[in-house]
C-alpha positions as CSV (number, residue, x, y, z in Angstrom):
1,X,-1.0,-2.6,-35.2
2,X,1.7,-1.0,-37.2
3,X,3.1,2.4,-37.5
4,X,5.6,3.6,-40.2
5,X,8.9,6.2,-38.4
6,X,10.3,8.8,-41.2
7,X,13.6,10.9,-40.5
8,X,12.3,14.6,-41.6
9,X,15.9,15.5,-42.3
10,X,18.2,15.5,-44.9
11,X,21.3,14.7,-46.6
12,X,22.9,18.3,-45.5
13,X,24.5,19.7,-42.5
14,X,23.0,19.8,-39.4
15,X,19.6,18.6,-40.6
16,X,18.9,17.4,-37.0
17,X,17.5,14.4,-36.0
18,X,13.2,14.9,-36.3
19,X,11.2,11.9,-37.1
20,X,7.3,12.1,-37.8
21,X,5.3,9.0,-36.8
22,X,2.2,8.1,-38.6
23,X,0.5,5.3,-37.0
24,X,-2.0,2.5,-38.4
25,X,-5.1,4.5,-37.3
26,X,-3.9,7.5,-39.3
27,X,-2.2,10.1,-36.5
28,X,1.0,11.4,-36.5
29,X,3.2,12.0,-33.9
30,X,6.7,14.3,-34.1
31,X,9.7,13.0,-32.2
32,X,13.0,15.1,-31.8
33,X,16.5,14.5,-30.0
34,X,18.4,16.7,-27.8
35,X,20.7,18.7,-29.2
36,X,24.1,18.2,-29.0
37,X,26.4,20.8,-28.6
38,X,29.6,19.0,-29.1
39,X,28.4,17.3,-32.3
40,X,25.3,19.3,-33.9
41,X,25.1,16.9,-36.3
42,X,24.2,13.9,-34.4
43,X,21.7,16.3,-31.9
44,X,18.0,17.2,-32.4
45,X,16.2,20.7,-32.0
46,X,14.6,20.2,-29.1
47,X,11.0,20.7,-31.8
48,X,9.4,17.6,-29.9
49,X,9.5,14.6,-27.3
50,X,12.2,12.5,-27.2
51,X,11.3,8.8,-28.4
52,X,11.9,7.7,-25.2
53,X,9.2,10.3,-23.4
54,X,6.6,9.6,-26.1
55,X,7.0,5.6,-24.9
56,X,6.7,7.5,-20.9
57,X,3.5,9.1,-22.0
58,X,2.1,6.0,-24.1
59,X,2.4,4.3,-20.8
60,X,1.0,6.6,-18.8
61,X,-1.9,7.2,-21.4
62,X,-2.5,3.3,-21.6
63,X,-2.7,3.0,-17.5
64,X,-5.2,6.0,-17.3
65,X,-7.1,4.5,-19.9
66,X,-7.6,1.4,-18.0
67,X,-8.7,2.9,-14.6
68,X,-11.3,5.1,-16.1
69,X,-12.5,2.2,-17.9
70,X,-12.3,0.0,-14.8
71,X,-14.2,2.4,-12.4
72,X,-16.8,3.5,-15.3
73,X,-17.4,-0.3,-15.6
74,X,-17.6,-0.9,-11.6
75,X,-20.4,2.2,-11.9
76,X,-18.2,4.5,-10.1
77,X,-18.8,8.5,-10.8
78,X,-15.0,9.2,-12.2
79,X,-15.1,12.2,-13.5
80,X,-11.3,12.8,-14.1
81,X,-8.2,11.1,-14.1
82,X,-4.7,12.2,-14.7
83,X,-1.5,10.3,-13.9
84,X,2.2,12.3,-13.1
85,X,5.1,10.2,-14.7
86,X,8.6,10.3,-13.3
87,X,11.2,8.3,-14.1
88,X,14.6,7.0,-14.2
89,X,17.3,5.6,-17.0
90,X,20.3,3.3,-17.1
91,X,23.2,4.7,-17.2
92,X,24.6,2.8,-19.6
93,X,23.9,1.8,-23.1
94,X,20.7,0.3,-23.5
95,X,19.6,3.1,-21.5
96,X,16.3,1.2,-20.6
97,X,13.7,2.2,-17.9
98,X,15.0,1.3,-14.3
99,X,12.5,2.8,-12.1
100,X,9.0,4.4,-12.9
101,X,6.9,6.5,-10.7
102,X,3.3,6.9,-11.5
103,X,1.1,9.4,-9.3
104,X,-2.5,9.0,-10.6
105,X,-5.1,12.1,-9.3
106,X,-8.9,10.6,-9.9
107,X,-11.4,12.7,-9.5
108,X,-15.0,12.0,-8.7
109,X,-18.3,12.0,-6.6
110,X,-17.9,9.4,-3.3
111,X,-15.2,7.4,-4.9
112,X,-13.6,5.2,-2.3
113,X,-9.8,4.6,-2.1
114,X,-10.3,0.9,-2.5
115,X,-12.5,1.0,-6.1
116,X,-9.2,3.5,-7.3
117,X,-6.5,1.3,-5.7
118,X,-8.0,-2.0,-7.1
119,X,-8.6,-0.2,-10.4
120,X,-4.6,1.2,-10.2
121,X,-3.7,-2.3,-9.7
122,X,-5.8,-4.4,-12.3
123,X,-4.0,-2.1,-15.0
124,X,-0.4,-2.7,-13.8
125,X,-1.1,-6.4,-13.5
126,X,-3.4,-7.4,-15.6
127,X,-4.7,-5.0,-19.0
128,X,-2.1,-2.2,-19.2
129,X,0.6,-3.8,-22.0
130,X,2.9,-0.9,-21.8
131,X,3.4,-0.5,-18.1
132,X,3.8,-4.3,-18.1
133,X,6.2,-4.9,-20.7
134,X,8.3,-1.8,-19.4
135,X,7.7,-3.6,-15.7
136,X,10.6,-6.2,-17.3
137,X,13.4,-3.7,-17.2
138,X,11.8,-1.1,-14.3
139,X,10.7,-0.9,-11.0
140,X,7.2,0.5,-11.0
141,X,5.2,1.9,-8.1
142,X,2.2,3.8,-7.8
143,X,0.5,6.4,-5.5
144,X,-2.9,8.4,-5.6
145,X,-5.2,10.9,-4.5
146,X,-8.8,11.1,-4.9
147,X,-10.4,14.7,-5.3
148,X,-13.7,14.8,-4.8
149,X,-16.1,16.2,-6.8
């Protein structure tokens, strides 16, 4: 895997702080910082995710991935899935991950809260890389709700 991070600023004033992923498989992804008021020159424009919630959303995209995959394969009728993301930071510099929420809404026909907890689980312990590599620094827990459909 491999993906190559370019600074879409400049050498002039308050170019901001924008950086364009492209990744091996050929998408791109824009990244931005938070502006900064009392130094606009070390701030972003506020024109994309921060690095830090594009590796949130990898994570949660990489979990959902897995339970879809996990109840399609148990021949379970999902027909949705979506997964709510909240989080907490160190205060301190490395300002890693310390806590991670993730609320995951499945929806389906006659899918029991067993096949969507076991499928929850096998990704945080077993397939999902992200969730477990950030589960060295965090404290992750989980939740759901099953809507039928």
């Amino acid at each position: 895997m491999e993906c190559t991070v370019s600074w879409t600023g400049s050498t002039g004033a308050r170019s901001g702080m924008g950086f364009i992923a492209e990744t091996g498989s050929g998408h791109v992804v824009a990244m931005d910082g938070a502006p900064d008021t009392a130094r606009p020159d070390n701030g972003g424009r506020n024109l994309a995710p921060r690095p830090m919630e594009a590796v949130l959303a990898g994570t949660g995209g990489c979990t959902a991935y897995d339970v879809v995959l996990i109840l399609r394969r148990g021949r379970h009728d999902v027909r949705g899935c979506s997964v709510h993301l909240t989080s907490e930071r160190a205060d301190t510099e490395p300002k890693v991950f310390t806590k991670i929420h993730m609320h995951f809404t499945v929806t389906g026909k006659d899918l029991s809260p067993e096949a969507v907890e076991r499928a929850i689980a096998l990704s945080h312990e077993k397939y999902c890389s992200a969730s477990i590599m950030l589960g060295k620094t965090a404290a992750i827990t989980t939740g759901f709700e099953i809507v039928q459909a």
